[in-house]
N, C-alpha and C positions, 0 to 999 in steps of 0.2 A: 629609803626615800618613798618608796611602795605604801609602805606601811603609815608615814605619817600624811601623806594624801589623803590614804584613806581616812585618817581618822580626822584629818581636819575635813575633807568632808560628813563623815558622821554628827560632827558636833555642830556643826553648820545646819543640816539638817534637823537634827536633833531637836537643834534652839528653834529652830523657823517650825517647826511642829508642834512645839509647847506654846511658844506665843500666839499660832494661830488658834490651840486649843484653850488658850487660857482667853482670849477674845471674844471667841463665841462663844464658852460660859459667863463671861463678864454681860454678853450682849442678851445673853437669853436671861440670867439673871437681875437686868434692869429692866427688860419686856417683863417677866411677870411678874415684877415688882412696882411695876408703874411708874419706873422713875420720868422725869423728863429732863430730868441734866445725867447724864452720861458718867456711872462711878463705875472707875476697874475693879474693885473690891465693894465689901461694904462703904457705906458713906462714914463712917469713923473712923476708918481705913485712910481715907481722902484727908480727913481733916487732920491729919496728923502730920500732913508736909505742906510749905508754905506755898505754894500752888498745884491746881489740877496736874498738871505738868508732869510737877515730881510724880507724884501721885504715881500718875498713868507711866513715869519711865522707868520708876520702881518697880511697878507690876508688870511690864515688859520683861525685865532683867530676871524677876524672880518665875515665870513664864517661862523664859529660856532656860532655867536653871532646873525647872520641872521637866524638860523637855529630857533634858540630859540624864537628869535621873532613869527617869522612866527608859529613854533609847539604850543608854549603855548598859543599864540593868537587864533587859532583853538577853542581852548576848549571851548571859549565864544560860541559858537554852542550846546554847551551840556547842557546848563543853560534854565532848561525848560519854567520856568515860564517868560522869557524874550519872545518878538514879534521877528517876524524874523525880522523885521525893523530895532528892538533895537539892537539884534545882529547883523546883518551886519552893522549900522553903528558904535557901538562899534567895532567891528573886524577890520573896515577898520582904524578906528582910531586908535587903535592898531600898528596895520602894518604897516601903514602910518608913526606916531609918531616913531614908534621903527627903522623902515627898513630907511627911509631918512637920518636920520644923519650917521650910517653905512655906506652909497651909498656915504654921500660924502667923509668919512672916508677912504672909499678902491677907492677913485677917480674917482669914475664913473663919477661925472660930477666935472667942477670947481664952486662955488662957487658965482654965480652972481643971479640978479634977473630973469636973462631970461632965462640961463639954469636950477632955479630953479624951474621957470615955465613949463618948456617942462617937465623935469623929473616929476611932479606935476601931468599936462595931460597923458604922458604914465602911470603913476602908475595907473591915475583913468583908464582911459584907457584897460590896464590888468586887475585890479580887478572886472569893471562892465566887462569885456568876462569872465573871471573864472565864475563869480557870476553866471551868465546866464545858463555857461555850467552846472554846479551842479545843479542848479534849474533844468535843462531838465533832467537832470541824474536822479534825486533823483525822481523829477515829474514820469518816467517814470518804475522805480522800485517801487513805491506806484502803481502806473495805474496795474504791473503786478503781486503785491501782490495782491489789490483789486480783480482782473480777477481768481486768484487761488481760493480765498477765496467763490466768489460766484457759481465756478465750484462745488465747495463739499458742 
């Protein structure tokens, strides 16, 4: 019973963190694009269902579904006896596999070999900058645990 709280909490969360995130990139995406009507995706993204509505309750759902991707995908970092090798390329495989067909779903890009390629390079792209930042992060929270540690 423990266990399935938890995860319906997880996924609760999960989805309420994708949709906030998929939001403010919708939001920031129509500020520097100038729109002045409000599109969740691109605007041939919108025309493709018979009102803004759907639209935007599609791009909700598919928001929450990034969410989960991304949250549950995390967890492979918690799996001790894996290498950090193994987990990050399971992770990215993960995210990769999960978050692509999403992206083309809520119309980030169209559907061809070349933009599959670009969005392919920015994803790798993104993930080895994340990857890097955490490794410094983490790297430098061990450096300042160690430092405490030999203090006392």
């Amino acid at each position: 019973m423990k266990n399935t709280k938890k995860l319906i909490s997880y996924t609760f969360r999960f989805s309420a963190e994708g949709t906030l995130y998929g939001l403010i990139v919708s939001l920031c995406y129509n500020f520097f694009n100038q729109n002045s009507t409000y599109y969740p995706s691109d605007p041939s993204f919108t025309t493709k269902f018979a009102t803004p509505l759907n639209a935007m309750t599609v791009s909700v759902i598919l928001w929450a579904l990034m969410g989960l991707v991304f949250g549950f995908g995390s967890f492979v970092f918690a799996i001790r006896q894996w290498s950090l090798l193994k987990k990050t390329i399971i992770n990215f495989m993960i995210y990769y596999i999960g978050f692509t067909p999403l992206a083309f779903l809520a119309g980030w890009f169209p559907l061809n070999i070349v933009n599959f390629m670009i969005f392919t390079g920015i994803f790798i792209l993104i993930y080895i900058t994340i990857w890097f930042i955490r490794s410094y992060t983490i790297g430098k929270e061990i450096r300042e645990i160690n430092n405490k540690i030999k203090k006392k």
